[in-house]
C-alpha positions in Angstrom: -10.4 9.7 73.1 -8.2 6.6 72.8 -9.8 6.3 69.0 -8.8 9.9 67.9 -5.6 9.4 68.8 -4.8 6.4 65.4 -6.7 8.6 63.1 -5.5 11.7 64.3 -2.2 9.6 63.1 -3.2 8.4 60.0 -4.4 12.3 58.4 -0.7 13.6 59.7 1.3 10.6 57.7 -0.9 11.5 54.7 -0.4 14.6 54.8 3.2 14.2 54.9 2.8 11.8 51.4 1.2 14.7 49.7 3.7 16.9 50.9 6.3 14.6 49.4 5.0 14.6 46.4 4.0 18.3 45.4 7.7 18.8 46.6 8.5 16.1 44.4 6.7 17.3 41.2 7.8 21.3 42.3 11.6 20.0 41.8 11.0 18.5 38.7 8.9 20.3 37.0 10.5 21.2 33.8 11.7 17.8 33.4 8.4 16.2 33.8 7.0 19.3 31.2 9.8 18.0 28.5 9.1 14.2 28.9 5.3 15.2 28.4 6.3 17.3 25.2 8.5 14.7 23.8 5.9 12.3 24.5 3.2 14.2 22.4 5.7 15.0 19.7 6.6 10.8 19.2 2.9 10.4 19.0 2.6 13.4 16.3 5.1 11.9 14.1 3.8 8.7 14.2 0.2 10.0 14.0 2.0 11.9 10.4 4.2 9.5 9.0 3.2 7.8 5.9 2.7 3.7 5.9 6.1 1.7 4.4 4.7 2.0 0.4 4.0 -1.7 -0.9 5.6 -2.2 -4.6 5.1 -5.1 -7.2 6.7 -6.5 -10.4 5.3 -5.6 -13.2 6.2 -5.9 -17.0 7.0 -2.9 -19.4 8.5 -2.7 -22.9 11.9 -2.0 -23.1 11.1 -0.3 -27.1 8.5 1.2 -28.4 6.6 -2.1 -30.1 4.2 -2.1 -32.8 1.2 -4.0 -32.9 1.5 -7.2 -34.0 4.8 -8.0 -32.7 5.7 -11.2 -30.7 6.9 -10.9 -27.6 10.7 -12.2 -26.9 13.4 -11.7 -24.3 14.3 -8.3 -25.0 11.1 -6.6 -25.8 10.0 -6.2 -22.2 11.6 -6.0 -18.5 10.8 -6.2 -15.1 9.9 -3.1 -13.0 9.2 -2.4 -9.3 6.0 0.3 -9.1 4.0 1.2 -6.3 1.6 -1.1 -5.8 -1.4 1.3 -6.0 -0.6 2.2 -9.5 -0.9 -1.3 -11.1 -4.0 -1.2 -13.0 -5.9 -4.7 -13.1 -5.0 -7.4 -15.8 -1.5 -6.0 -15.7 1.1 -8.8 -16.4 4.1 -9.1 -13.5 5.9 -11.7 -15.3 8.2 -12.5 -18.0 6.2 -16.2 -18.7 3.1 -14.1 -19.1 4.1 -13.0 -22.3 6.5 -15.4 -23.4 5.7 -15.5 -27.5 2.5 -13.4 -27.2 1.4 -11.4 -29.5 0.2 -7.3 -29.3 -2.7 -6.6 -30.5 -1.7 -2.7 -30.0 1.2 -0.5 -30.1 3.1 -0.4 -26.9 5.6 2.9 -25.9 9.2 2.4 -24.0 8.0 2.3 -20.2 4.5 1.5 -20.8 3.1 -1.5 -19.1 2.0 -4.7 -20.6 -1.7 -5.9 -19.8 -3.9 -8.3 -20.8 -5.7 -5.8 -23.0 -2.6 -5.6 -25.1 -2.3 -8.5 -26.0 -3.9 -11.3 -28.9 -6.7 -12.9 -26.9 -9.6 -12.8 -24.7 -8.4 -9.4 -23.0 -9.2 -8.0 -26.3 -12.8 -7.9 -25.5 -12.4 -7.3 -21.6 -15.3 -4.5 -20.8 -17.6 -5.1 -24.0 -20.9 -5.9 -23.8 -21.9 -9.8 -22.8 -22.3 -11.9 -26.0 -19.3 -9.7 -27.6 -17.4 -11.9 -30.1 -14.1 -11.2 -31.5 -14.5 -12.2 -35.5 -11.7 -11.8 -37.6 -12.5 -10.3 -41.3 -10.3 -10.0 -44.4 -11.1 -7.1 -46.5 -10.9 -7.1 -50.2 -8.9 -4.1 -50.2 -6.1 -4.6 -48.1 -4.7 -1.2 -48.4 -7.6 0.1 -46.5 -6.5 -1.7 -43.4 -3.8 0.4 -43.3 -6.2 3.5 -42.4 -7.5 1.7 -39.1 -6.0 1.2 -35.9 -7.9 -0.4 -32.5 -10.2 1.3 -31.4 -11.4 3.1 -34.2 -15.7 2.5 -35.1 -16.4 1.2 -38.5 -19.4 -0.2 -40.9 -18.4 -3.5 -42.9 -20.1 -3.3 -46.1 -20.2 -6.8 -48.3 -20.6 -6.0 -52.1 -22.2 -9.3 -53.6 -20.9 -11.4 -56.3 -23.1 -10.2 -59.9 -26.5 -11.6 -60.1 -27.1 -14.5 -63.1 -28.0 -11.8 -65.5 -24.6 -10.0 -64.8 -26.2 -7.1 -63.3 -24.4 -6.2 -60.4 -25.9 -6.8 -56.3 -26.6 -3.8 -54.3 -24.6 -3.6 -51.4 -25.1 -5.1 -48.2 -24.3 -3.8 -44.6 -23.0 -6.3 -42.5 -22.2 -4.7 -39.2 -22.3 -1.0 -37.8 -20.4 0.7 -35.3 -17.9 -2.2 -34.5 -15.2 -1.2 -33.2 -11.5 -2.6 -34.2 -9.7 -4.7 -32.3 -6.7 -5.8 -34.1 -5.4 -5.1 -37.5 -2.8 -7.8 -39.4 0.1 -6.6 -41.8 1.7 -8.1 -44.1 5.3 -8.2 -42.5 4.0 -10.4 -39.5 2.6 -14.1 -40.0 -0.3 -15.3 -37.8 -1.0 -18.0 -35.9 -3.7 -19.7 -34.4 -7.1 -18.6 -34.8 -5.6 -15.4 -36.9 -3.8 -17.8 -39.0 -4.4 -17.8 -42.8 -4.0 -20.4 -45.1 -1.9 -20.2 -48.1 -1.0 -16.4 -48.3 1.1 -16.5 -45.3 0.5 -13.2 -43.8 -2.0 -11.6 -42.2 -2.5 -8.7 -44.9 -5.6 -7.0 -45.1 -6.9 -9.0 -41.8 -9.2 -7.4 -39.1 -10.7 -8.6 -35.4 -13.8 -6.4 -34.7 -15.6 -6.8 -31.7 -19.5 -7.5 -32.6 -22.3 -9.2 -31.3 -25.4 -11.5 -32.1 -26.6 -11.1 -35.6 -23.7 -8.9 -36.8 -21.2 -11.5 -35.6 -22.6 -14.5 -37.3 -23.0 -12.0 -41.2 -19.2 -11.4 -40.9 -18.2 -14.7 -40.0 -20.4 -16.0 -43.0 -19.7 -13.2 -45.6 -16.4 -14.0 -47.1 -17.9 -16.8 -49.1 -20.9 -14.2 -50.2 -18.7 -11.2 -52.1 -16.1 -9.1 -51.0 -16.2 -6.9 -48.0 -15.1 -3.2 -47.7 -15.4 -1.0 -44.7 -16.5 2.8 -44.5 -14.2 4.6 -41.3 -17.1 6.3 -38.8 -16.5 9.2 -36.4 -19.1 9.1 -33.5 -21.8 6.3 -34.0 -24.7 7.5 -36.4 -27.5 6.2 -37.9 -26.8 4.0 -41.0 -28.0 5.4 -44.1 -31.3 2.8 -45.5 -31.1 2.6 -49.5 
């Protein structure tokens, strides 16, 4: 008997506890149901709202530009975009393109990359052992037809034979695709320099590889070189 009596004790003072507290939790009901409301709503709008967006610096023409022009001051500016839109080999700086030179046409707003420019971005996604090789066409005129990007055949038509009879045409390269065209209101310089005439008139780059690379760079001394504009890459014609 003398046991029952602490235990008999201890179930009455717990009792009273839980009493306590469903009184407790019965008065303040609706307050504890709104801090549990506002509680899952915080963690819905964090659950929903996006993360801060990340921008970078990046460098757009002020103008519309045509190829060929070298870069200054004004030609280009400094833009904030969201970071995910920058496409790789974009330039984010104004010493990027300090006196570089566009190797395509550029419209107000659009972003300068690499692949814009004169130099080893021209042949960024060709096949390995893709050389740039300039060529200077006989015609100059015909430049003017081409822009980048467009496929043609470079055709060398031989100096006459020793009995004057003329040489049948050769084909240098097929299915090369244009890189950069000159004109003769800009000058060159550096590897697309030329010597004497002082523009860069009737000059091509052409992307081309192996065998076809080394016949263009050799031709010029051979004849005079023409090219015939392609569509979609087709078999070359065999006399």
């Amino acid at each position: 008997m003398p046991r029952s009596q602490p235990q008999a004790g201890w179930a009455s003072s717990t009792t009273k506890r839980s009493h306590r507290w469903r009184l407790f939790f019965k008065r303040r009901r609706r307050l504890l149901a709104a801090l549990c409301l506002c509680a899952a709503a915080a963690l819905s709008v964090q659950q929903l709202t996006p993360e801060p967006l990340r921008v970078v610096d990046i460098l757009t023409a002020t103008r519309d530009l045509p190829a060929g022009t070298t870069l200054g001051a004004t030609d280009v500016a400094v833009v904030k975009v969201p970071q995910a839109a920058v496409a790789p080999g974009t330039l984010t700086s104004r010493d990027q393109a300090s006196a570089a030179r566009l190797a395509t046409p550029l419209r107000q707003g659009q972003a300068v990359s690499t692949v814009s420019l004169i130099g080893p971005g021209l042949l960024v996604g060709t096949e390995p052992g893709t050389r740039a090789v300039p060529v200077r066409l006989s015609d100059p005129a015909a430049a003017e037809l081409v822009s980048p990007g467009q496929l043609v055949t470079l055709v060398l038509s031989p100096s006459a034979t020793g009995d004057g009879t003329p040489a049948a045409g050769k084909v240098l390269a097929q299915h090369v695709a244009v890189l950069w065209k000159g004109s003769s209101a800009t000058s060159a310089t550096g590897l697309l320099a030329t010597s004497g005439a002082g523009n860069n008139e009737g000059l091509l780059v052409v992307a081309a590889a192996g065998d076809q690379a080394v016949a263009l760079a050799a031709a010029s001394a051979s004849g005079k070189i023409f090219l015939v504009l392609e569509g979609s890459p087709a078999p070359w014609p065999t006399p």
